[in-house]
PyMOL Python script that loads the backbone (N, CA, C, O; Angstrom):
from pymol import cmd

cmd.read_pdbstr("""\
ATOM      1  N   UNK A   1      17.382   3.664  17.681  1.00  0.00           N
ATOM      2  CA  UNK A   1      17.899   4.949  18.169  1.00  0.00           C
ATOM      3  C   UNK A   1      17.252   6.085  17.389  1.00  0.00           C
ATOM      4  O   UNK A   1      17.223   6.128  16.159  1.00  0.00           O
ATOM      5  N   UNK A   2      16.663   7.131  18.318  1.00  0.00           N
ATOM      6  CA  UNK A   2      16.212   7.955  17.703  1.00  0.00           C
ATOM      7  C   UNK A   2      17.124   9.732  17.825  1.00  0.00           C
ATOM      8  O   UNK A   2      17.540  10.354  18.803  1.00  0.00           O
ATOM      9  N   UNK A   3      17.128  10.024  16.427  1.00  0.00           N
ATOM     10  CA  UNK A   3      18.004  11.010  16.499  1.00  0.00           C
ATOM     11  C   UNK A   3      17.062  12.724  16.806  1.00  0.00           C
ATOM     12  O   UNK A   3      15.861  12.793  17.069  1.00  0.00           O
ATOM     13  N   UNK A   4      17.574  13.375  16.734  1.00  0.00           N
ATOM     14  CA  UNK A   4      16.709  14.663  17.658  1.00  0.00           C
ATOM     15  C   UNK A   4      16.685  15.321  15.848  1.00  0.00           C
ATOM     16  O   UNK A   4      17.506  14.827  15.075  1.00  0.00           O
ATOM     17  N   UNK A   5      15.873  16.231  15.409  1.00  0.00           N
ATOM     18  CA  UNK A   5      15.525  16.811  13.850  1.00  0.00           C
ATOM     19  C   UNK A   5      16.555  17.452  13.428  1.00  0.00           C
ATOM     20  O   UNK A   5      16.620  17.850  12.265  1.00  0.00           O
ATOM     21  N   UNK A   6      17.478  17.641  14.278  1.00  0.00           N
ATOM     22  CA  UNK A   6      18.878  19.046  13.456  1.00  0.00           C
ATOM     23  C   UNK A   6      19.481  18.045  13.372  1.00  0.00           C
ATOM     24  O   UNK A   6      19.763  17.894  12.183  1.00  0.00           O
ATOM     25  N   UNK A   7      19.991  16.957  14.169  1.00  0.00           N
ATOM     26  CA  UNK A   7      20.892  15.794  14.032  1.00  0.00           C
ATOM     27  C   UNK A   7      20.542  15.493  12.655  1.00  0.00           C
ATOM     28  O   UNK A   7      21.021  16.154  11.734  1.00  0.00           O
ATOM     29  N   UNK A   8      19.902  14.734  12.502  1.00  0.00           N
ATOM     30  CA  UNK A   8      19.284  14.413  10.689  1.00  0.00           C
ATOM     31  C   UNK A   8      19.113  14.998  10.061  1.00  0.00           C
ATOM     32  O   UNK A   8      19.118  14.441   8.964  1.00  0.00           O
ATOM     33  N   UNK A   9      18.804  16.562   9.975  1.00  0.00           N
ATOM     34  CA  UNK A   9      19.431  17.521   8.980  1.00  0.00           C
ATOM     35  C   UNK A   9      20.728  16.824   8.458  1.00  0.00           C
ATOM     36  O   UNK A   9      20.952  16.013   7.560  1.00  0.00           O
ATOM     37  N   UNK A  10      21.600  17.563   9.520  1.00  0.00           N
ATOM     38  CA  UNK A  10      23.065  17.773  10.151  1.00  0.00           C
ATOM     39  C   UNK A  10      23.427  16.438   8.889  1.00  0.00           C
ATOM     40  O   UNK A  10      24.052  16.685   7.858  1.00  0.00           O
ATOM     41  N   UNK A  11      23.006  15.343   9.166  1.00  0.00           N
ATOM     42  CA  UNK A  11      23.642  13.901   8.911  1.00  0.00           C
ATOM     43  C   UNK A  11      23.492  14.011   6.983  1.00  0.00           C
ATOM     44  O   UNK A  11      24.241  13.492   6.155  1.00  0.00           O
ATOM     45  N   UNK A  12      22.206  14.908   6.733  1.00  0.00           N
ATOM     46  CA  UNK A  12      21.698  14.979   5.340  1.00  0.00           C
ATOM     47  C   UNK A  12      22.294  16.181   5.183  1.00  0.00           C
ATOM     48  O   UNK A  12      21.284  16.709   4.717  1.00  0.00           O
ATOM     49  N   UNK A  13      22.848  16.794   5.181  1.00  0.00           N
ATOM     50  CA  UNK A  13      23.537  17.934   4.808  1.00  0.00           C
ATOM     51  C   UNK A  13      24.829  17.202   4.439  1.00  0.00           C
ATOM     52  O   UNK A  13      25.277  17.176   3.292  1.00  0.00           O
ATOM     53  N   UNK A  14      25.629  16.362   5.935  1.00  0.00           N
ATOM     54  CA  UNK A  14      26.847  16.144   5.860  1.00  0.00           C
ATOM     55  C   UNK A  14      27.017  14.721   4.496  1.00  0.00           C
ATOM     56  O   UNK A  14      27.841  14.848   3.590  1.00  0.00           O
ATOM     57  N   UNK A  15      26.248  13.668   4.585  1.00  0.00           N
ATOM     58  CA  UNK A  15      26.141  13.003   3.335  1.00  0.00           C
ATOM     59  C   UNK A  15      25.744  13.753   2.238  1.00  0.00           C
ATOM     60  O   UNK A  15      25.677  12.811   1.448  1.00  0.00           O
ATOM     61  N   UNK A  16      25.371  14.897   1.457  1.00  0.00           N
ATOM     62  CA  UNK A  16      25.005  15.640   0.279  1.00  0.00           C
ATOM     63  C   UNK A  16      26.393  16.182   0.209  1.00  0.00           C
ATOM     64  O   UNK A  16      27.024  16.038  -0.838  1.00  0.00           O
ATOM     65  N   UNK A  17      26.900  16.765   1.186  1.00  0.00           N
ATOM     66  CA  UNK A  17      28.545  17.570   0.572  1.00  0.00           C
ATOM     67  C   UNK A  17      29.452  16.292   0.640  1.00  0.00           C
ATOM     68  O   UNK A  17      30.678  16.394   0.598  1.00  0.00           O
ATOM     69  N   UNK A  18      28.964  15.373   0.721  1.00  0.00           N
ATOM     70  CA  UNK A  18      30.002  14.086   0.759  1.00  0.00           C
ATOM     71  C   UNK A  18      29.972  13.277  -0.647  1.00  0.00           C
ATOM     72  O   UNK A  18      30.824  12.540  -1.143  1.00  0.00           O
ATOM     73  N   UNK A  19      28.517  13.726  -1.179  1.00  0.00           N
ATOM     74  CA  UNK A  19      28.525  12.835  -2.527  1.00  0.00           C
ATOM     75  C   UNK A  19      29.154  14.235  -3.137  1.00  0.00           C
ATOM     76  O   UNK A  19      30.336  14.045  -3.423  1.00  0.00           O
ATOM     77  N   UNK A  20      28.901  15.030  -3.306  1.00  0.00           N
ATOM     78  CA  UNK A  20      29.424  16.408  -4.087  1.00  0.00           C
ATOM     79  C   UNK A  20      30.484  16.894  -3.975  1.00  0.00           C
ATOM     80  O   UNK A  20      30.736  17.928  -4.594  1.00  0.00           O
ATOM     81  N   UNK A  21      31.596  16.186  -3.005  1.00  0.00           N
ATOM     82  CA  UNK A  21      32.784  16.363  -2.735  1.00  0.00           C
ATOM     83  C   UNK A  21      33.522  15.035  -4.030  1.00  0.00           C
ATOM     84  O   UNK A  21      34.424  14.948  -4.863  1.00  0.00           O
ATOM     85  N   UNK A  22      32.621  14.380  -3.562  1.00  0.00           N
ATOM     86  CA  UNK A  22      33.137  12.531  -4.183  1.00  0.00           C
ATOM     87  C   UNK A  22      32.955  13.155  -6.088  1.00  0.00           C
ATOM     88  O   UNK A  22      33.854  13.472  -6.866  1.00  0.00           O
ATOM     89  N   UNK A  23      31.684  13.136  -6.271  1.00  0.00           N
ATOM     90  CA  UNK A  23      31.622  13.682  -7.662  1.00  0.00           C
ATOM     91  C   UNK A  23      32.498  14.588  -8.423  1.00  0.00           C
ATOM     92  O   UNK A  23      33.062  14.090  -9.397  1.00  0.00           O
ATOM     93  N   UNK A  24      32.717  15.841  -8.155  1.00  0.00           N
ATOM     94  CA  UNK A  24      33.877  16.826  -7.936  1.00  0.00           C
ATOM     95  C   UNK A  24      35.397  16.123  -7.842  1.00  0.00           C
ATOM     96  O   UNK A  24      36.190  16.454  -8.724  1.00  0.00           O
ATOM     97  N   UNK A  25      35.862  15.138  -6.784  1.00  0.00           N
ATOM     98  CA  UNK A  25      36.983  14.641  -6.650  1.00  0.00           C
ATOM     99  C   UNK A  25      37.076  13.701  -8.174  1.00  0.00           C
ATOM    100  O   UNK A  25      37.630  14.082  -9.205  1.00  0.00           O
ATOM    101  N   UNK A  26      36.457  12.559  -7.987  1.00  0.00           N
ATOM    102  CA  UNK A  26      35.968  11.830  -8.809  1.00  0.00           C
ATOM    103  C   UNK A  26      35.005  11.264  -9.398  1.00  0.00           C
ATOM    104  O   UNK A  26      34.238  11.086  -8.451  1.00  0.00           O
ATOM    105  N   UNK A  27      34.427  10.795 -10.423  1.00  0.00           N
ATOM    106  CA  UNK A  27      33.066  10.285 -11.024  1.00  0.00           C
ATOM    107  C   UNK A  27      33.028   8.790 -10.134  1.00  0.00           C
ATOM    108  O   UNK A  27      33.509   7.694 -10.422  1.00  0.00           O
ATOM    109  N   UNK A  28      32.287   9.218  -9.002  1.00  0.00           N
ATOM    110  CA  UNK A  28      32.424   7.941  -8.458  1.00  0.00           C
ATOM    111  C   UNK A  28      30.713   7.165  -8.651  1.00  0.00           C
ATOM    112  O   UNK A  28      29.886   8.059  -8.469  1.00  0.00           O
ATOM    113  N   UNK A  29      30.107   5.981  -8.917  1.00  0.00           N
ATOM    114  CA  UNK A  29      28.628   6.251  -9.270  1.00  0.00           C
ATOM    115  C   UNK A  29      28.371   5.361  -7.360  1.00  0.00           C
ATOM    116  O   UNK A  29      28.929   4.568  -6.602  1.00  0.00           O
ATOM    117  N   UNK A  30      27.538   5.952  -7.428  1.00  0.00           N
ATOM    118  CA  UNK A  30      26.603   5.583  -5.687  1.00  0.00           C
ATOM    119  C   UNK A  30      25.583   4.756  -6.012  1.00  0.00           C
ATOM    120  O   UNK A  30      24.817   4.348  -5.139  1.00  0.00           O
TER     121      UNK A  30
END
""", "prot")
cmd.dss("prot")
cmd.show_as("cartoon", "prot")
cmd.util.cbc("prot")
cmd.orient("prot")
């Protein structure tokens, strides 16, 4: 499946505020 270029932004934006939410919440290691 191929995703369209803002989609995969979109997806790398939304996983980066997801580790930086997680870090912030807790020291979680990835």
């Amino acid at each position: 499946m191929v995703a369209p270029h803002n989609f995969q932004k979109f997806i790398l934006f939304y996983e980066h505020e997801l580790l930086r939410l997680n870090v912030t919440a807790y020291p979680y290691p990835f």
